[in-house]
N, C-alpha and C positions, 0 to 999 in steps of 0.2 A: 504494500500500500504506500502510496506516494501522498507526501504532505507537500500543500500549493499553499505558498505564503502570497497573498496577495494586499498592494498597498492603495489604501482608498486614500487618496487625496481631499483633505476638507477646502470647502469653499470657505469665503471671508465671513460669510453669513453664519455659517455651523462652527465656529472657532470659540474661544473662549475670549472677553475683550482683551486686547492687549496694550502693553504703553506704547503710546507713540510722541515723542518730544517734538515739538514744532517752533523752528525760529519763527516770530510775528510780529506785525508791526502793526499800529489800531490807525485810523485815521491820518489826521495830520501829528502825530507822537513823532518824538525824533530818536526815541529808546527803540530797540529793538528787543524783544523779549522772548525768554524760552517758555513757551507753554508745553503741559504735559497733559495730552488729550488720550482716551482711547482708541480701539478700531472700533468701538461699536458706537462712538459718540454720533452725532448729529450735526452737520454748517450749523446750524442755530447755535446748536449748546459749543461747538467750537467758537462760534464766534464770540457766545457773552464770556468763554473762559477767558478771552483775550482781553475783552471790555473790563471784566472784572480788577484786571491789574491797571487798568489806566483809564477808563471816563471815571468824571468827575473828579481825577485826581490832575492829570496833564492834561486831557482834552478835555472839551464841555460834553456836558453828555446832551444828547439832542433827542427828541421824540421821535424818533425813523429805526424802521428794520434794519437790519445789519447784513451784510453779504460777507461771504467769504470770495477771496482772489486765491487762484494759485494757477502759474504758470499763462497769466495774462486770460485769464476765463475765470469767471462767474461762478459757482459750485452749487449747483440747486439744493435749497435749505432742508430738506428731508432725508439726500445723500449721505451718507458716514464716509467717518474717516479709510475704513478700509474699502469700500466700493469706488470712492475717490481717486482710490492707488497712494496715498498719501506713506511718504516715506522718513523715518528718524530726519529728524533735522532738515526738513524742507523748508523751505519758507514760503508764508501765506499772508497775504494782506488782508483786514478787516477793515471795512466802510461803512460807512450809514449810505441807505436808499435811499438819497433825498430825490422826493418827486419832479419832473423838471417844472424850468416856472421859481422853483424857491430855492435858498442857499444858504 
């Protein structure tokens, strides 16, 4: 009798979260910051983790959604960090969505 070792590769989705360190930068901040996000986090919840170390303390904090940037594109706010492809020490910009028309 022959024994088959066979290797199931998990998806980002079936994995357990893991840490992910992300260099970031919030708005107009002139600090660059290490944030320490999951893969199973959320653009939303990545983005208040970044807000949290700097609006209201160096930048104003302003009534608008928040995007996340990485690699010059937008990250739809429901995407996680691991669907994202999001790697140790990437760096990601955080913005406020100001509607156009206001500033």
């Amino acid at each position: 009798m022959t024994q088959s070792r066979e290797t199931i590769e998990l998806g980002p989705a079936d994995r357990a979260p893991e840490l992910v360190p992300l260099n970031a930068i919030f708005a107009t901040d002139f600090v660059q910051i290490l944030v320490p996000v999951t893969t199973a986090d959320t653009m939303t919840e990545v983005a208040a983790a970044v807000a949290h170390h700097v609006e209201g303390k160096r930048v104003r904090a302003r009534p608008y959604e928040k995007v996340v940037i990485h690699n010059g594109r937008v990250v739809p706010a429901e995407m996680t960090v691991a669907e994202a492809g999001f790697a140790p020490l990437d760096h990601i910009a955080v913005e406020y969505l100001v509607p156009k028309g206001e500033s």
